[in-house]
C-alpha positions as CSV (number, residue, x, y, z in Angstrom):
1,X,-2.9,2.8,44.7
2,X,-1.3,-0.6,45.5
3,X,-0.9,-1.6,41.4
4,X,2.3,-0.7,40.4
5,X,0.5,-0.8,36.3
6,X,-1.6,2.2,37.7
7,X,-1.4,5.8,35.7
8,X,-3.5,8.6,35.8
9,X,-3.9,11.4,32.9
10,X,-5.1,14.0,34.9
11,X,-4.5,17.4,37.0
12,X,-2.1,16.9,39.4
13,X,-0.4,19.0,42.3
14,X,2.6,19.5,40.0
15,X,0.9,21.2,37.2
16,X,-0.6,23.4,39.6
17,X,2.6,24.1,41.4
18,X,4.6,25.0,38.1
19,X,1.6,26.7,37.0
20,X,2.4,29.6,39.3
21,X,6.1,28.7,39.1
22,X,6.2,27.6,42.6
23,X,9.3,25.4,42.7
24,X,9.1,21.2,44.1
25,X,10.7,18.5,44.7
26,X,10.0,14.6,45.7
27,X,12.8,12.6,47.6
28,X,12.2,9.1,47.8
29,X,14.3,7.0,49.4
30,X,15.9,3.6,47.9
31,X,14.8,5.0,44.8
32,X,17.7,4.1,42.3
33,X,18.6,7.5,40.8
34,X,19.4,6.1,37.1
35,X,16.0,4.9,36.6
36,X,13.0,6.9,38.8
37,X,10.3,5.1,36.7
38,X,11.1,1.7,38.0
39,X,8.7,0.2,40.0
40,X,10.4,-1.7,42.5
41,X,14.0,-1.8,43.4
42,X,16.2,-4.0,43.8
43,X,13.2,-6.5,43.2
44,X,9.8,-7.3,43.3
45,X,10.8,-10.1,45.5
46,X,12.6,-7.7,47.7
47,X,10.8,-4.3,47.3
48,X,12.3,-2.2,49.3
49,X,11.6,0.8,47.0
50,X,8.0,0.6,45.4
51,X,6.2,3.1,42.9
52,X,3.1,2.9,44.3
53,X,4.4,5.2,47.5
54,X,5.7,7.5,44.6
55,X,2.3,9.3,43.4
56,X,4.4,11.8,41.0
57,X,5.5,8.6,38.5
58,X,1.8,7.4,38.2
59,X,1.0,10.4,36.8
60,X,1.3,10.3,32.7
61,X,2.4,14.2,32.4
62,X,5.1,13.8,35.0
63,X,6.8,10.3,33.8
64,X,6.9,11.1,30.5
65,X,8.5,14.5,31.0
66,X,12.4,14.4,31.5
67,X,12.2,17.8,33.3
68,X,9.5,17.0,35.7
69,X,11.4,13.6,36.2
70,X,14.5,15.4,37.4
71,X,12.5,17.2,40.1
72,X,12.1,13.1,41.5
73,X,15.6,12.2,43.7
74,X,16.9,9.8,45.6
75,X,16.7,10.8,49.6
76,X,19.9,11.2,49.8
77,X,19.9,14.1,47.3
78,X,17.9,16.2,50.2
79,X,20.4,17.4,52.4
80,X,22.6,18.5,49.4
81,X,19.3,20.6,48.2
82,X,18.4,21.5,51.6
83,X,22.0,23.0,52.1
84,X,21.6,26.5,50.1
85,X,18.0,28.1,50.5
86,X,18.6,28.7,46.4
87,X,18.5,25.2,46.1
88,X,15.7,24.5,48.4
89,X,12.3,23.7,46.7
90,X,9.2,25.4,48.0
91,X,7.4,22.1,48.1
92,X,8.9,18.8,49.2
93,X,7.5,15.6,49.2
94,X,9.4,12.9,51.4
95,X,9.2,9.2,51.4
96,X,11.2,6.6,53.3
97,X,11.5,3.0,51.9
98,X,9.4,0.0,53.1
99,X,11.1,-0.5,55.9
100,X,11.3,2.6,57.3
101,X,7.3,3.9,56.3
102,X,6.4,0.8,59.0
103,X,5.5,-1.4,55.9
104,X,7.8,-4.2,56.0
105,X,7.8,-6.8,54.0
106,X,11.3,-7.3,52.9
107,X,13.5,-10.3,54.0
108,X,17.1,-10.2,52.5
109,X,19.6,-7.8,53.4
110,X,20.2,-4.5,50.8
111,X,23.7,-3.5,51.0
112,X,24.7,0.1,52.1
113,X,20.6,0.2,54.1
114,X,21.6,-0.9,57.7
115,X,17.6,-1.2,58.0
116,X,16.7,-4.4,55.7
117,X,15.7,-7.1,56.6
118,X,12.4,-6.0,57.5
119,X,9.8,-8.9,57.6
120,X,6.2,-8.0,57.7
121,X,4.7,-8.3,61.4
122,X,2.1,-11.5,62.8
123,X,0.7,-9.2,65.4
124,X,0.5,-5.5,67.2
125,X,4.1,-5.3,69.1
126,X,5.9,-9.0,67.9
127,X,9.2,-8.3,67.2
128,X,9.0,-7.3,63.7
129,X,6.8,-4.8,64.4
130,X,8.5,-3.3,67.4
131,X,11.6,-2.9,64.5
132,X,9.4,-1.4,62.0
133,X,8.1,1.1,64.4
134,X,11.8,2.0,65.8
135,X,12.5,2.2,62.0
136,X,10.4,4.6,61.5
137,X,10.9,6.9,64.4
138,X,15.0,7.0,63.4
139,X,13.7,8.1,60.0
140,X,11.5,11.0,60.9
141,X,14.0,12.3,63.8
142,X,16.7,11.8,60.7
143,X,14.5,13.8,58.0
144,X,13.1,16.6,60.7
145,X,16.9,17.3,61.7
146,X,18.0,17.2,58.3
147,X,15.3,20.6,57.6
148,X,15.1,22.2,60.7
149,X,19.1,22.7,60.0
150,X,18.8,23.7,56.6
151,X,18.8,27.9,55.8
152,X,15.3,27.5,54.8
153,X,14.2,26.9,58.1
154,X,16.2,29.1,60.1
155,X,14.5,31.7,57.7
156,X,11.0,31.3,59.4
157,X,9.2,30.7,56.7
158,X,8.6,26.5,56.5
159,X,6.5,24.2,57.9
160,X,6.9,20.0,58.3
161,X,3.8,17.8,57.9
162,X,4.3,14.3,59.1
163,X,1.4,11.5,58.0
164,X,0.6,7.8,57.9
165,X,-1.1,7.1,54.8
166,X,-3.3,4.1,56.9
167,X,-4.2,2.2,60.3
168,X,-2.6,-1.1,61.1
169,X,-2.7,-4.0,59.5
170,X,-3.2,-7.1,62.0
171,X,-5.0,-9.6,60.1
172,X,-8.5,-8.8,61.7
173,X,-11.1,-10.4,59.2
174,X,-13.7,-8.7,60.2
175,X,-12.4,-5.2,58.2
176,X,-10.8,-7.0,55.7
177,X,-7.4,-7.2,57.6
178,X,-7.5,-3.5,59.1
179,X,-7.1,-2.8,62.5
180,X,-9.8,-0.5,61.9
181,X,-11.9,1.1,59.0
182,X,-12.6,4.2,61.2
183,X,-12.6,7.6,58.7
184,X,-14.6,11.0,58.1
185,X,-15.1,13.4,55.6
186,X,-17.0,11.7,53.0
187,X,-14.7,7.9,53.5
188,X,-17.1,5.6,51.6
189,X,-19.9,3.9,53.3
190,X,-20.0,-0.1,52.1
191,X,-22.6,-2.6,52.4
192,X,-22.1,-5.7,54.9
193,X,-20.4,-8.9,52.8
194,X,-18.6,-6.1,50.4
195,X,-16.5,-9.0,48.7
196,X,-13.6,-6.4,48.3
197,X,-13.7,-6.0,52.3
198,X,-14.8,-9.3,54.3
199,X,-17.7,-12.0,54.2
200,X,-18.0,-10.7,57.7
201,X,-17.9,-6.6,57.1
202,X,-21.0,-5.8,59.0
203,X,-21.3,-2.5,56.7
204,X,-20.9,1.3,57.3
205,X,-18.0,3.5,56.9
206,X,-14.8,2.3,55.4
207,X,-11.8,4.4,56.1
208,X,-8.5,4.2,56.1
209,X,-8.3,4.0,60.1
210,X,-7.0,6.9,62.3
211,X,-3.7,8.3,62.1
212,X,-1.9,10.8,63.2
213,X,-0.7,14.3,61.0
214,X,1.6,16.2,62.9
215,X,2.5,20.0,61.9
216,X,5.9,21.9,62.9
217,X,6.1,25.4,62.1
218,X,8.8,27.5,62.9
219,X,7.1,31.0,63.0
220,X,3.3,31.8,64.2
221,X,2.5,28.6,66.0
222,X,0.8,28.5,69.0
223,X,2.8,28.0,71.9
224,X,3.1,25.2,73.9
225,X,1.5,22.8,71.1
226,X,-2.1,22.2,69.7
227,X,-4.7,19.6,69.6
228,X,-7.2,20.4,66.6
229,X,-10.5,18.2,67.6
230,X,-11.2,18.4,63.6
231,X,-11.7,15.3,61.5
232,X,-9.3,15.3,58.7
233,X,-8.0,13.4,55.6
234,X,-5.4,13.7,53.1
235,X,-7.9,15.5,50.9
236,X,-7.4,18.3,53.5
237,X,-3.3,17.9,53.2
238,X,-4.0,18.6,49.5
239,X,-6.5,21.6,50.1
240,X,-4.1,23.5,52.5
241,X,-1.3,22.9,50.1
242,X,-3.4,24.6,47.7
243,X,-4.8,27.1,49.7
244,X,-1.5,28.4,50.8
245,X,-0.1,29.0,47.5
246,X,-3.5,30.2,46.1
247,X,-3.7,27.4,43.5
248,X,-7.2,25.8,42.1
């Protein structure tokens, strides 16, 4: 996932979505919208945008189709879309930039993003990382406002999945720099020494670390909030996609 040189010729979400003419759309933010195939912008040395958070350009049938390309936007093309429900895809795919996903890692200023620099974090809570996290909380209050006042929603009909794609990263040796290697449903189970993990990984299951997925629905949730004590992954984000729009 992190090699920008990665692409896959394969099944994807998009053909299945288009398939059964089920309308989508990707908005990724600091994405430059003349060139959606780039994979890192405005440099490698300062990647504030990076392909590797954009799964639908890794994929060969998607890249190399104009059409399909068009359905990839800049963030800032959302609210426009999100203004008309005839404008509105029925599946959206959001992504902030690296210094709003709690990634960091950029250290010169961007003009017109008020949120570079981001440097990467030494530890849990230094500075840096207090920013990255207030980062990212200013970007999910920004993108959950930004739907729940579109027509779509005020429809009843939508629902909002937030996720982490993985734990922290704090430099702990011992999991190969993870926080923690905690997962479930079928996460890998590595021998101690794995030389893509640690000298010291004492073996057993390699995850990506727990995170949190959050679900809004605005009609025919239950009340007051829910807790489900269920282990999931993003394999089961990609099931329930699938199972609500009765795709394979």
């Amino acid at each position: 996932r992190s090699n920008p040189a990665n692409r896959f010729d394969h099944v994807n979400l998009v053909d299945e979505l288009e398939a059964r003419h089920i309308s989508w759309g990707a908005y990724m933010e600091a994405m430059p919208a003349n060139d959606p195939t780039t994979d890192f912008w405005p440099s490698s040395s300062n990647p504030l945008y990076a392909s590797k958070h954009n799964p639908f350009v890794l994929f060969d049938d998607i890249r190399n189709d104009p059409a399909r390309l068009a359905h990839i936007k800049p963030y800032t093309a959302l609210a426009t879309d999100l203004a008309k429900s005839h404008t509105t895809p029925d599946f959206v795919y959001i992504v902030p930039d690296q210094c709003n996903d709690m990634h960091g890692g950029v250290y010169s200023a961007v003009a017109g993003h008020p949120e570079t620099p981001c440097p990467y974090n030494d530890t849990n809570d230094d500075p840096a990382d207090v920013q990255l996290k207030k980062n990212a909380d200013a970007f999910v209050k920004g993108a959950v406002q930004t739907i729940t006042s579109s027509p779509s929603w005020k429809q009843g009909q939508d629902a909002i999945f937030i996720v982490s794609d993985e734990g922290d990263y704090t430099n702990n040796a011992v999991n190969g720099g993870w926080d923690s290697p905690a997962g479930c449903c079928d996460s890998p189970v590595l021998p101690a020494d794995d030389p893509d993990i640690s000298a010291t990984w004492p073996g057993g299951v390699y995850g990506g670390g727990l995170v949190p997925a959050v679900v809004i629905v605005n009609r025919g949730g239950k009340t007051g909030g829910y807790v489900s004590q269920t282990p999931y992954n993003h394999y089961s984000l990609l099931a329930t996609v699938e199972t609500v729009w009765h795709l394979p």
